[in-house]
PyMOL CGO cylinders between C-alpha atoms (Angstrom):
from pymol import cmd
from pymol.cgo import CYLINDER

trace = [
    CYLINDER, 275.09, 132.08, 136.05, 272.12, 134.17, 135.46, 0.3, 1, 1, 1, 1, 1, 1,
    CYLINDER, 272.12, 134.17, 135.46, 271.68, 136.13, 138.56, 0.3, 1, 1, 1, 1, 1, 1,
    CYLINDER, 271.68, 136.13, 138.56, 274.38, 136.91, 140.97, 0.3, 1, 1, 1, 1, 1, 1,
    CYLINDER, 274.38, 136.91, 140.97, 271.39, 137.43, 144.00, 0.3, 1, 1, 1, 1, 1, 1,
    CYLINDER, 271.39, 137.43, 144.00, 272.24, 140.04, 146.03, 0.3, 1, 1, 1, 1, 1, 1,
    CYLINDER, 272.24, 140.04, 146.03, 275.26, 138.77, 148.12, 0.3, 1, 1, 1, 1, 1, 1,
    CYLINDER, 275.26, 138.77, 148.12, 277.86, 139.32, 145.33, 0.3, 1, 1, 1, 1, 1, 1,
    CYLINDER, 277.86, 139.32, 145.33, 280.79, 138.56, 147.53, 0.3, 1, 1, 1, 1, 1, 1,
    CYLINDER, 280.79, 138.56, 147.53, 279.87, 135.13, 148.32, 0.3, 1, 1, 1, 1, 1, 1,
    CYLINDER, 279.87, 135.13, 148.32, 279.54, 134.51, 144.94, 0.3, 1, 1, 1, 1, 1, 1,
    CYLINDER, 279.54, 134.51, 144.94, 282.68, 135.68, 143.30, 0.3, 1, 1, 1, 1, 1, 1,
    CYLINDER, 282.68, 135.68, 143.30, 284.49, 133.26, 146.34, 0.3, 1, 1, 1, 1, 1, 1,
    CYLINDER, 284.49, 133.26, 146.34, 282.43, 130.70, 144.64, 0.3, 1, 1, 1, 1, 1, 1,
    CYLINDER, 282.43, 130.70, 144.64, 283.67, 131.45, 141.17, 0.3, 1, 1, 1, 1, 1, 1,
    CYLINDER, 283.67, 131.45, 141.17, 287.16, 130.98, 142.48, 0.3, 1, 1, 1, 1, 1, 1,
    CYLINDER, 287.16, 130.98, 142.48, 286.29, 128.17, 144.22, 0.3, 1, 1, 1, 1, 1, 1,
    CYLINDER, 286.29, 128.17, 144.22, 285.03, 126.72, 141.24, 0.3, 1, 1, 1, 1, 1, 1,
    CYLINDER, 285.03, 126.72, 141.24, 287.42, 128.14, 138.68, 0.3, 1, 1, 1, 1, 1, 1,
    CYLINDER, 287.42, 128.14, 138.68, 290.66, 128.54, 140.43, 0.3, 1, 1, 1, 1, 1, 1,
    CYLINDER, 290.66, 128.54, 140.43, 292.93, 129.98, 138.11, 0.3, 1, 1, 1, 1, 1, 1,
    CYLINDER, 292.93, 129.98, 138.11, 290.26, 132.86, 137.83, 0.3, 1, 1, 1, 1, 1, 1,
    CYLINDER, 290.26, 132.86, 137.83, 291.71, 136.54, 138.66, 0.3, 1, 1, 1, 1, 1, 1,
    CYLINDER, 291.71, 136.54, 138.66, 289.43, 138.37, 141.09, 0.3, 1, 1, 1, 1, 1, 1,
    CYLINDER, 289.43, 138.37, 141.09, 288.65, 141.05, 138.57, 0.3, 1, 1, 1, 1, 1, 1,
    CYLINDER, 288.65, 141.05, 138.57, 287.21, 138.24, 136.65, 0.3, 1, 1, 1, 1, 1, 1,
    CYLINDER, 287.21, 138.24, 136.65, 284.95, 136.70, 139.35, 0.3, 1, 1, 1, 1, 1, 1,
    CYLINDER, 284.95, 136.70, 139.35, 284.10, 140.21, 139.90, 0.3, 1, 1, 1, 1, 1, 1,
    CYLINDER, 284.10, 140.21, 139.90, 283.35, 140.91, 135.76, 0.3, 1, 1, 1, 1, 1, 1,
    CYLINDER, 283.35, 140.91, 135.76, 281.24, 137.57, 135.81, 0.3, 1, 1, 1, 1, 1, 1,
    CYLINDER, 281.24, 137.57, 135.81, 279.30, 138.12, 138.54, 0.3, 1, 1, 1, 1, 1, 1,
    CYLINDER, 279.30, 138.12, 138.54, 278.26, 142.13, 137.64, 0.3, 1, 1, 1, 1, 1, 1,
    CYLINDER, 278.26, 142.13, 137.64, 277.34, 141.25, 134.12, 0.3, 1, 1, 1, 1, 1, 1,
    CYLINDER, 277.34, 141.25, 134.12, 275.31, 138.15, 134.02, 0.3, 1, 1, 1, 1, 1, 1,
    CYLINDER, 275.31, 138.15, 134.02, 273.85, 136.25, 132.45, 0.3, 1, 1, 1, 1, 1, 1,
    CYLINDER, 273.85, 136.25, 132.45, 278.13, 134.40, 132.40, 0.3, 1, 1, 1, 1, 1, 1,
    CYLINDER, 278.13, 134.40, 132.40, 279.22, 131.03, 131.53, 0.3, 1, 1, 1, 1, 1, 1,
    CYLINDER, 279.22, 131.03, 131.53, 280.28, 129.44, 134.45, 0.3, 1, 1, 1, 1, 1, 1,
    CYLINDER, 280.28, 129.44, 134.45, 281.74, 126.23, 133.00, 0.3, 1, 1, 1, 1, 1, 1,
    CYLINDER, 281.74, 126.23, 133.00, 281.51, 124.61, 129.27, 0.3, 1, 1, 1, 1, 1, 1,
    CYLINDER, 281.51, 124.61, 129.27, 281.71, 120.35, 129.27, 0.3, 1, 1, 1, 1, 1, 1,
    CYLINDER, 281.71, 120.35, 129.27, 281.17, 119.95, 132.85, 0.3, 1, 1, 1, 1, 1, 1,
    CYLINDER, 281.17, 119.95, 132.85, 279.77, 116.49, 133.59, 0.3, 1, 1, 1, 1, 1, 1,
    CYLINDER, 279.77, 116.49, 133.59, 276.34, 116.47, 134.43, 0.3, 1, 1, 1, 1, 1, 1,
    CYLINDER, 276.34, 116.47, 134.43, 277.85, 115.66, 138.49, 0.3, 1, 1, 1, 1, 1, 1,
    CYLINDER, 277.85, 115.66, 138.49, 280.25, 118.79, 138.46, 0.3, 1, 1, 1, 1, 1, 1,
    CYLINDER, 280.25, 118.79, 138.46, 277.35, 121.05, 136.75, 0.3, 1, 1, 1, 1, 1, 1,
    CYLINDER, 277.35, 121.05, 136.75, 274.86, 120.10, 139.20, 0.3, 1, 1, 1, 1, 1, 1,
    CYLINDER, 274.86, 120.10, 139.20, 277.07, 120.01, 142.66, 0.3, 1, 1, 1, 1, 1, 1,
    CYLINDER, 277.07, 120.01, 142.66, 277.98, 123.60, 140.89, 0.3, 1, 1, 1, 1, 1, 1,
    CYLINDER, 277.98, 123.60, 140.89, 274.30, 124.76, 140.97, 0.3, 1, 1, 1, 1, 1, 1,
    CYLINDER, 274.30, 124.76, 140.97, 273.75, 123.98, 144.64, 0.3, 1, 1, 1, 1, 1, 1,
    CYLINDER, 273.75, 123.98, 144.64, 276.88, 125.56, 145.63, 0.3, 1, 1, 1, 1, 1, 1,
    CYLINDER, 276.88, 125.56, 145.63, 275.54, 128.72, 144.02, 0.3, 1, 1, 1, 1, 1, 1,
    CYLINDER, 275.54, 128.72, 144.02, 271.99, 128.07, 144.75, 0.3, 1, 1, 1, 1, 1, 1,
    CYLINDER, 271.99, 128.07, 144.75, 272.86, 127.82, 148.82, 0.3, 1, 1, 1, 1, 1, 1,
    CYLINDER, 272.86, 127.82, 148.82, 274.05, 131.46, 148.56, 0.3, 1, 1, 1, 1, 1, 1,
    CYLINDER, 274.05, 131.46, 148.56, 271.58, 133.15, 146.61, 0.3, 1, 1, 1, 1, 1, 1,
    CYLINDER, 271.58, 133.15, 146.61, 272.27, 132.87, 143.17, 0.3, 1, 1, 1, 1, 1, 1,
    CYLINDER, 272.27, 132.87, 143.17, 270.35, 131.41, 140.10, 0.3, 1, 1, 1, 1, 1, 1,
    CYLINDER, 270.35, 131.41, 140.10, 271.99, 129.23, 137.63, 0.3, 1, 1, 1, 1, 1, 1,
    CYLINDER, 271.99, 129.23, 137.63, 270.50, 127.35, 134.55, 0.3, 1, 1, 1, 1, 1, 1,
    CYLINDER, 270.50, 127.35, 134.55, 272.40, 124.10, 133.04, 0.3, 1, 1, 1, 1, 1, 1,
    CYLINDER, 272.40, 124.10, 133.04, 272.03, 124.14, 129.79, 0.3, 1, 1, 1, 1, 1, 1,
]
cmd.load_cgo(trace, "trace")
């Protein structure tokens, strides 16, 4: 995750979406200090149907 965009809410739903054992304090942690992993050894599938999810609400992500 490099930039959380400017509707911060929507994305910390989508870190728990994504992640769900994360604690809200977490999503919330992640998503005020980027640049935050998201995911490590994702399959390419999973790390790109990740981007869009995050790209459709605002938010810029880089697979590395």
């Amino acid at each position: 995750l490099k930039d959380a965009g400017s509707d911060k809410i929507k994305v910390i739903k989508a870190l728990r979406e994504v992640i769900p054992n994360l604690a809200l304090s977490d999503a919330k942690k992640m998503t005020e200090e980027t640049p935050a992993v998201i995911a490590e050894s994702a399959s390419k599938d999973d790390a790109e149907k990740m981007k869009k999810k995050f790209e459709e609400i605002g938010a810029k992500v880089e697979l590395a």
